[in-house]
C-alpha positions in Angstrom: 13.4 -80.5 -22.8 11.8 -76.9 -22.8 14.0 -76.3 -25.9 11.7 -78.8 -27.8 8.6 -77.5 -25.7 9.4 -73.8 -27.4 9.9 -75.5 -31.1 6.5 -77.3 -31.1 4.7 -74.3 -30.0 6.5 -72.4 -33.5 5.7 -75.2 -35.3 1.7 -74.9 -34.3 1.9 -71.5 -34.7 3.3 -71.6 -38.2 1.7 -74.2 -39.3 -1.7 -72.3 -38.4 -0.2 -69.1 -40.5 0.6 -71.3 -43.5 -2.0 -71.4 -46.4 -0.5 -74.9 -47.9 -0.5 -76.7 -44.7 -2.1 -79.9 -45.1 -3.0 -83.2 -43.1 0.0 -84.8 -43.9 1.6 -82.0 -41.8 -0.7 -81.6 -39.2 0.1 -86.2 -39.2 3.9 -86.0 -39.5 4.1 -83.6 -36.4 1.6 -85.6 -34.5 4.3 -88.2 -34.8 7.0 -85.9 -32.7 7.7 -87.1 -29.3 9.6 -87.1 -26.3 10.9 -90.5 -25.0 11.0 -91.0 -21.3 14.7 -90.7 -21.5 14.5 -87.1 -22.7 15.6 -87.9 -26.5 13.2 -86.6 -29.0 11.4 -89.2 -31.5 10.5 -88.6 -34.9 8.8 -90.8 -37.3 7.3 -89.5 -40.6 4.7 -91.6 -42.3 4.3 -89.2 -45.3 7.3 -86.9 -46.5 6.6 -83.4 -48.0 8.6 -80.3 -49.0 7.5 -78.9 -45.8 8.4 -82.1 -43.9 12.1 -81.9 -44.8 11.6 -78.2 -43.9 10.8 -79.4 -40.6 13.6 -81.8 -40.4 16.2 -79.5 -40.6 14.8 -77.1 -38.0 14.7 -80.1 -35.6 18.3 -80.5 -36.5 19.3 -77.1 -36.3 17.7 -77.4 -32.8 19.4 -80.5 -31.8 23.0 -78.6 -32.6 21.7 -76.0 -30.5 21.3 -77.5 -27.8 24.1 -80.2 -27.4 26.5 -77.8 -28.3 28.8 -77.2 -25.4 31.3 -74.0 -24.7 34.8 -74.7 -24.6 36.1 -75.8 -21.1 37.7 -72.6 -18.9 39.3 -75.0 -15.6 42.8 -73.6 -16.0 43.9 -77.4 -15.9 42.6 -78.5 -18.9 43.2 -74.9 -20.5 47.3 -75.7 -19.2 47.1 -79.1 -20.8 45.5 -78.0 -24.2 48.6 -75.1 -23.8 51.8 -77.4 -23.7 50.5 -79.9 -25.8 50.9 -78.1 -28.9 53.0 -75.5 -28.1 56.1 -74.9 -30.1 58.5 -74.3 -27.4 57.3 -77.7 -25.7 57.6 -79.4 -29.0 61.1 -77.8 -29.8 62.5 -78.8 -26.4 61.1 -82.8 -26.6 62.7 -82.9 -29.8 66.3 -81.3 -28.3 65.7 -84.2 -26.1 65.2 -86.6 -28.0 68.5 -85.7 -30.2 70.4 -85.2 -26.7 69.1 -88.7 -26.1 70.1 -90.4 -29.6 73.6 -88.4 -28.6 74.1 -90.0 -25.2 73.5 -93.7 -27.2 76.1 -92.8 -29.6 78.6 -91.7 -27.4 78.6 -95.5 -25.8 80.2 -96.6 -29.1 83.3 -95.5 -28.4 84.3 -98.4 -26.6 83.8 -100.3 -30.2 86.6 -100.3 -33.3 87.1 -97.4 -35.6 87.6 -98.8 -38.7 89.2 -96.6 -41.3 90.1 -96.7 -44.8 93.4 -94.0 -46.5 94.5 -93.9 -49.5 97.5 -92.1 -50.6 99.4 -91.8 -54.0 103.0 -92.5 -53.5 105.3 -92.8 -56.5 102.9 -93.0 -58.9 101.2 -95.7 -57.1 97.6 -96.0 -55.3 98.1 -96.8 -51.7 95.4 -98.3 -49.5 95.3 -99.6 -46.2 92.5 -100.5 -43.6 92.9 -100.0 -40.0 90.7 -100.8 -36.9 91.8 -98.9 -33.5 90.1 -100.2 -30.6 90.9 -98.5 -27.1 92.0 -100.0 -24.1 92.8 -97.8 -21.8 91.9 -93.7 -22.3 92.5 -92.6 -18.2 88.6 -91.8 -18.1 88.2 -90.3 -21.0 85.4 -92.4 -22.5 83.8 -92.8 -19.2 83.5 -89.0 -18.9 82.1 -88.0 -22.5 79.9 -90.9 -22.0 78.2 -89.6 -18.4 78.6 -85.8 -20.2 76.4 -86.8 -23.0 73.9 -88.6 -19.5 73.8 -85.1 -18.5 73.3 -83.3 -21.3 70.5 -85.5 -22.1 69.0 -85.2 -18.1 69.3 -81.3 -19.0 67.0 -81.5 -22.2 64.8 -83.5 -20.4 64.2 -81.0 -17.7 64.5 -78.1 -20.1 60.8 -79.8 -21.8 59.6 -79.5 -18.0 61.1 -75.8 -17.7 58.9 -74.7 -20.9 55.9 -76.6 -19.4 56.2 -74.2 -16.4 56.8 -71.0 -18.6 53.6 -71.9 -20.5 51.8 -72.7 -17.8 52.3 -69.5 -15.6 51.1 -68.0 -19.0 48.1 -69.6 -19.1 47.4 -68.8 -15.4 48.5 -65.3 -16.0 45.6 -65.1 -18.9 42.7 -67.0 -17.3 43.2 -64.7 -14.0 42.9 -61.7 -16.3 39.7 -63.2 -18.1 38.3 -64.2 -14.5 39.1 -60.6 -13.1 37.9 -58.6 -16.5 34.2 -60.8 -16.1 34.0 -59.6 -12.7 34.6 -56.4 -13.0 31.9 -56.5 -16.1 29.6 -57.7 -13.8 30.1 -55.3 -11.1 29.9 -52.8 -13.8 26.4 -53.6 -14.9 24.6 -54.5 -11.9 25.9 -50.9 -10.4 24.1 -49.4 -14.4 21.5 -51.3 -13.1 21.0 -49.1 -10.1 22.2 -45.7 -12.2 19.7 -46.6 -14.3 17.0 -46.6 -11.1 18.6 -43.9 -9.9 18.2 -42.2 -13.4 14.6 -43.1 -14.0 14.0 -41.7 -10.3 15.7 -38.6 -10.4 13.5 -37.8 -14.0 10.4 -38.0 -12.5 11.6 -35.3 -9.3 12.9 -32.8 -11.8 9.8 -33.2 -13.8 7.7 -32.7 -10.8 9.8 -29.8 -9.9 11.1 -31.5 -7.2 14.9 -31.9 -7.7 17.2 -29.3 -10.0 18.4 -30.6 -12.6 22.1 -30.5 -12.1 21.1 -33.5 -9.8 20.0 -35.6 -13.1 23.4 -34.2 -14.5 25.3 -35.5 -11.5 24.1 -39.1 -12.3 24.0 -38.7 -16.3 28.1 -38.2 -15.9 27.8 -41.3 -13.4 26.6 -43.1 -15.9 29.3 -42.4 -18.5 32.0 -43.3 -15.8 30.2 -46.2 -15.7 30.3 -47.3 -19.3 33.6 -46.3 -19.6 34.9 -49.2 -16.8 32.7 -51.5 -18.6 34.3 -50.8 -21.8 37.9 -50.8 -20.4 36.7 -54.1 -18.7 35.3 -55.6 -22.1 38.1 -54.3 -23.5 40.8 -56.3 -21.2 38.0 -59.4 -21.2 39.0 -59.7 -25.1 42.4 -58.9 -24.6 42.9 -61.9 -21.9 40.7 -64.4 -24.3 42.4 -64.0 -27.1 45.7 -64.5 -25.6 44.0 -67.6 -23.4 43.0 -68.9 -27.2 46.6 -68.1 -28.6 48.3 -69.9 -25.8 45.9 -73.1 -25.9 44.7 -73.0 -29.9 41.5 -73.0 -29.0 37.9 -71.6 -30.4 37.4 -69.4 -27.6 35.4 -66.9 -29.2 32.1 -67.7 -27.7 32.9 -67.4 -24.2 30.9 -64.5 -23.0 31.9 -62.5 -19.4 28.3 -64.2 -18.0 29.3 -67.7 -18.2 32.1 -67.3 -16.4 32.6 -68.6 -12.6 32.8 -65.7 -10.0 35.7 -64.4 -8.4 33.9 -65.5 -5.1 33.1 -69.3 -6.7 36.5 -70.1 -7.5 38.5 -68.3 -4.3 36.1 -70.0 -1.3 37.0 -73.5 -1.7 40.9 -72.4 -2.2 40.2 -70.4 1.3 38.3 -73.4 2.8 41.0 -75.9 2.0 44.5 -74.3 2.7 46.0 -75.0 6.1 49.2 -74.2 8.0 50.5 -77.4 6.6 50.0 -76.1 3.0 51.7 -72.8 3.4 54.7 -74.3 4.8 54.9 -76.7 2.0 55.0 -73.4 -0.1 58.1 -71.6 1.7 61.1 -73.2 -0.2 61.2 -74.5 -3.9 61.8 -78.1 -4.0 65.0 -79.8 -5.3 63.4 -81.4 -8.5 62.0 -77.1 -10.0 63.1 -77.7 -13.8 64.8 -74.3 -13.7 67.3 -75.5 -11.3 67.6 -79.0 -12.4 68.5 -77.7 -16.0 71.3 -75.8 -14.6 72.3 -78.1 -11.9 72.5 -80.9 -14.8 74.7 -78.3 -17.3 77.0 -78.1 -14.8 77.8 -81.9 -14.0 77.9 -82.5 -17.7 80.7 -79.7 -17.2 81.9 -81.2 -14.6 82.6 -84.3 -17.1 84.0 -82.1 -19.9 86.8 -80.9 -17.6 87.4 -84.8 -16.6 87.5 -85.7 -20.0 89.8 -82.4 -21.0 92.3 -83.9 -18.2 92.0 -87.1 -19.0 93.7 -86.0 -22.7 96.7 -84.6 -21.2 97.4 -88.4 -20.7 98.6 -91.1 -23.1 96.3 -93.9 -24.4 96.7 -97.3 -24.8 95.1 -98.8 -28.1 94.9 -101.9 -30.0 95.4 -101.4 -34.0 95.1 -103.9 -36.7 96.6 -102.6 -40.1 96.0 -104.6 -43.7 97.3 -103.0 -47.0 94.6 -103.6 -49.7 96.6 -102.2 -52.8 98.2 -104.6 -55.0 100.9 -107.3 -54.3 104.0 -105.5 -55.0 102.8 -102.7 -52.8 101.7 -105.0 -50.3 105.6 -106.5 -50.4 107.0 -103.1 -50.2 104.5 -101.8 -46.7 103.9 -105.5 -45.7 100.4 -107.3 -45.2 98.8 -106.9 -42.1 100.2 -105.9 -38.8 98.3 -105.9 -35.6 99.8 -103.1 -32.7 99.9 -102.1 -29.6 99.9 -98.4 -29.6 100.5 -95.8 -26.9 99.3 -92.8 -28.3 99.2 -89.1 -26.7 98.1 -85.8 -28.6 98.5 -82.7 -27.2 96.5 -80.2 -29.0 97.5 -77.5 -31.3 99.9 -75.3 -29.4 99.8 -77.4 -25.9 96.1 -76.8 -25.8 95.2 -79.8 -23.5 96.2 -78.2 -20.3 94.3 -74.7 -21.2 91.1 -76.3 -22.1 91.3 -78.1 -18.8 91.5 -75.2 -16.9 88.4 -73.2 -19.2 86.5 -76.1 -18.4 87.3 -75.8 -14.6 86.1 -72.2 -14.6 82.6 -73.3 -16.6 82.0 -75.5 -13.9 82.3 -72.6 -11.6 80.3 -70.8 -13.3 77.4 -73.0 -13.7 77.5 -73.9 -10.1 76.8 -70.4 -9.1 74.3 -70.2 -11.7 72.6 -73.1 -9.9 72.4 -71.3 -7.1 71.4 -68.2 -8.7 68.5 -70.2 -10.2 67.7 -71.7 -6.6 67.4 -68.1 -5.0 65.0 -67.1 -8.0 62.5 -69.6 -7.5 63.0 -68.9 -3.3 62.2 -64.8 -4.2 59.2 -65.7 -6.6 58.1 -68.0 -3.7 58.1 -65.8 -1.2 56.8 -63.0 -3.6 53.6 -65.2 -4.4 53.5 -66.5 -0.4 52.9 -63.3 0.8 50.4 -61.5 -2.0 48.1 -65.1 -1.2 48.6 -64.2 2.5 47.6 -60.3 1.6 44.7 -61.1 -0.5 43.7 -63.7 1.5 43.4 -61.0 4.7 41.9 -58.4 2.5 39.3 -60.3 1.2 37.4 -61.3 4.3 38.1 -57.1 5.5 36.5 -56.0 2.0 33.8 -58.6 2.5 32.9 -56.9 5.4 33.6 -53.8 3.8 31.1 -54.4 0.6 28.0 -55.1 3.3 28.7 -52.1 5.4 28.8 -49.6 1.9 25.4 -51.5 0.8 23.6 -50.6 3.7 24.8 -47.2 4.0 23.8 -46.7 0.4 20.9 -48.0 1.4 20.1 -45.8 4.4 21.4 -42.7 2.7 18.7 -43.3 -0.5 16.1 -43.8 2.3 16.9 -40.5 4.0 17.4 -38.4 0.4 13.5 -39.3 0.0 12.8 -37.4 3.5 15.1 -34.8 3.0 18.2 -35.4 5.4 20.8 -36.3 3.1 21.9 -34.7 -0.1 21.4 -36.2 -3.5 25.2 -36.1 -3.5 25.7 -38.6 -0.8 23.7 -41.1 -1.9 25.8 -40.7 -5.8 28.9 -40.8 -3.2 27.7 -44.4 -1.6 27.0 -45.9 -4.5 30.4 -45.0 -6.3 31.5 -46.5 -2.7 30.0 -49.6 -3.4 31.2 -49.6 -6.9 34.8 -48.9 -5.4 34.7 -52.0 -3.0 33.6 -54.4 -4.9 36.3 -53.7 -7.5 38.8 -53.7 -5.1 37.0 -57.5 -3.7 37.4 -58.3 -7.4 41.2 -57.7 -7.5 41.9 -59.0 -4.1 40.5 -62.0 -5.5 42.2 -62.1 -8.6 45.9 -61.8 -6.6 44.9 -64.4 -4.4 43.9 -67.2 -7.4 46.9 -66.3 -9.7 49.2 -66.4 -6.5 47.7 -69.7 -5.3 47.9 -71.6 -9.0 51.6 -70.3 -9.6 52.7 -71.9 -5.5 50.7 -75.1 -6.6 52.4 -75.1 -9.8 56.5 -73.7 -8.8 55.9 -76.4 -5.9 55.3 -79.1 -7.8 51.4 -80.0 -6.4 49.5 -78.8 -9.3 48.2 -82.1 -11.0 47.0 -82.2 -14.6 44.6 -83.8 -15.8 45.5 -86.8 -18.3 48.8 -86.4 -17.7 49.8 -85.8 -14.0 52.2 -84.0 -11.9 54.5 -81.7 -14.1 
């Protein structure tokens, strides 16, 4: 542990610098070690002020070095995301009232009981009642499978705001991956202004460049912090919506610890096939935005067979007991049980028009399945093809990047004897700037495009708690 290594080197050194060092301190750190298993021993035969002193900078040092950064695989970042998100919590708990819903409207098939009480003649009436249906032409079937779908809906709504957060999620990490490129590319290209800079100083001092050539590079330079500014600037932007999204302490991520463009998109290239990118040409049947619609419109579908299913009578048995006093109960009679053959027509014949407004919601829902269907097809195809794009450009810019280095290389070399102009070499550098960007961007496309097709296709697994 070379972290350790470091500390007792201080601890020597101030030990050596401190006038009321004694033997007990030189002792207690004698009695520091390192076991063979890499954990740091410490036993203290004699304690001192400066010993606890020496404690807690052993502890401080310990934090230090098993603290870990937060985790940036866009998995886990996804997981942390829907986990506590409102909108996922809001939809479970839709769900969870659709599902209470669908277990109450099973209960119909059970007795109503009712109490009235009327005043008639001066007299308190009260009587109980208990309907229970017999025969409804469907209509209890069909609210019960409505309030089915209504619950399947809710349940693939949760799955719908899943989705929505995740393609947030990859929409911010592929920002923070791009903008820590780009800050990369930015400094190593300062990296050779700054040669460039400390070159071109030392010819105009010796009289053997002008100086607007040390200009031409000093407003290089500036270019140059302005893209890494703008690229710090979008690195922030991205992190803290990444942390918003996830409620997470990402503060402490820094553009240098993050994986490469170049890291993250070989393997991808490496390991999709033909088979894959067919898999990827039409959404499947079970995408939550068309299942939530698709399910709407069968509960529909039920409404309407429920809504026809009123315009017929029903058949109920009723039982009837008077529970006011005996002269009352003479005058109304005791109990009575009934069969009833009841039929209500709505205020206004209203049945028959509700039937038909549910008709046309069907309709309309069914189109608006479809609708949903051709969505996710377009976004498909949109993603299918800028993976297919980047994926071409990136190998063509690859290329691209080694033939600029070179020139750039070749044009400094012949600057020095004279046969090109200070200029072109500014010209292919800027070049080399330019394609790597572009490499950067390419790369970018091609990870967000392949995490939303994993993700709209269903083959994006999450860890801890599978397939969404």
């Amino acid at each position: 542990m070379p972290c350790f290594n470091d500390f007792f080197g201080f601890c020597e050194e101030l030990s050596a610098k401190n006038p009321l060092q004694s033997p007990t301190n030189h002792a207690m750190m004698a009695t520091i070690k390192q076991s063979a298993s890499g954990s740091v021993v410490l036993r203290l035969k004699q304690a001192t002020w400066q010993g606890y002193g020496l404690l807690l900078c052993i502890s401080l040092c310990c934090t230090t070095v098993v603290a870990q950064r937060p985790s940036m695989t866009v998995e886990q970042l996804i997981v942390q995301a829907i986990r506590s998100h409102p909108a996922v919590l809001s939809a479970d708990a839709d769900a969870e009232a659709s599902h209470l819903d669908a277990k109450t409207a099973r209960l119909q098939w059970w007795p109503t009981p009712s109490i009235q009480t009327s005043l008639v003649e001066d007299q308190v009436l009260t009587r109980l009642r208990v309907d229970q249906p017999l025969w409804t032409h469907g209509r209890i079937q069909a609210s019960i499978a409505q309030s089915d779908w209504i619950a399947q809906s809710a349940d693939a709504n949760i799955a719908l705001q899943q989705y929505t957060i995740a393609n947030q999620v990859i929409d911010a990490w592929v920002g923070v991956v791009l903008a820590a490129e780009k800050i990369r590319i930015a400094e190593q290209h300062r990296a050779q202004l700054t040669r460039y800079q400390q070159m071109m100083e030392r010819r105009v001092v010796a009289e053997i460049s002008a100086r607007v050539e040390l200009a031409l590079i000093e407003s290089r330079v500036l270019q140059n912090q302005v893209n890494q500014a703008a690229a710090q600037a979008a690195f922030r932007a991205n992190l803290a919506r990444l942390q918003e999204l996830t409620q997470s302490n990402l503060t402490q991520m820094v553009a240098a610890e993050m994986p490469s463009s170049t890291t993250l998109t070989t393997p991808i290239l490496q390991t999709v096939d033909r088979h894959t990118l067919e898999s990827w040409s039409s959404a499947p049947a079970n995408h939550p935005s068309v299942q939530k619609i698709s399910h709407q419109a069968a509960a529909a579908t039920e409404l309407a067979r429920a809504k026809q299913a009123e315009q017929w009578p029903a058949l109920h048995l009723s039982y009837s007991k008077n529970l006011s006093n005996q002269q009352s109960s003479e005058q109304l009679g005791g109990s009575t049980v009934a069969l009833e053959l009841q039929y209500t027509t709505g205020a206004g014949f209203a049945n028959w028009r509700q039937h038909q407004a549910a008709q046309a919601r069907v309709t309309a829902l069914q189109q608006a399945t479809l609708a949903a269907r051709r969505d996710v097809n377009i976004q498909l195809q949109y993603d299918q093809q800028d993976y297919l794009s980047a994926a071409s450009r990136i190998s063509g810019l690859h290329a691209a990047a080694s033939g600029t280095e070179h020139v750039r290389d070749s044009y400094e070399r012949q600057f020095i004897v004279g046969r090109k102009s200070w200029l072109d070499v500014m010209n292919a550098a800027r070049e080399v700037e330019q394609n790597a960007y572009q490499l950067a961007e390419a790369q970018s496309l091609l990870l967000g495009a392949y995490y939303r097709l994993q993700l709209q296709t269903g083959q994006m697994v999450w860890p801890a708690q599978g397939t969404p």
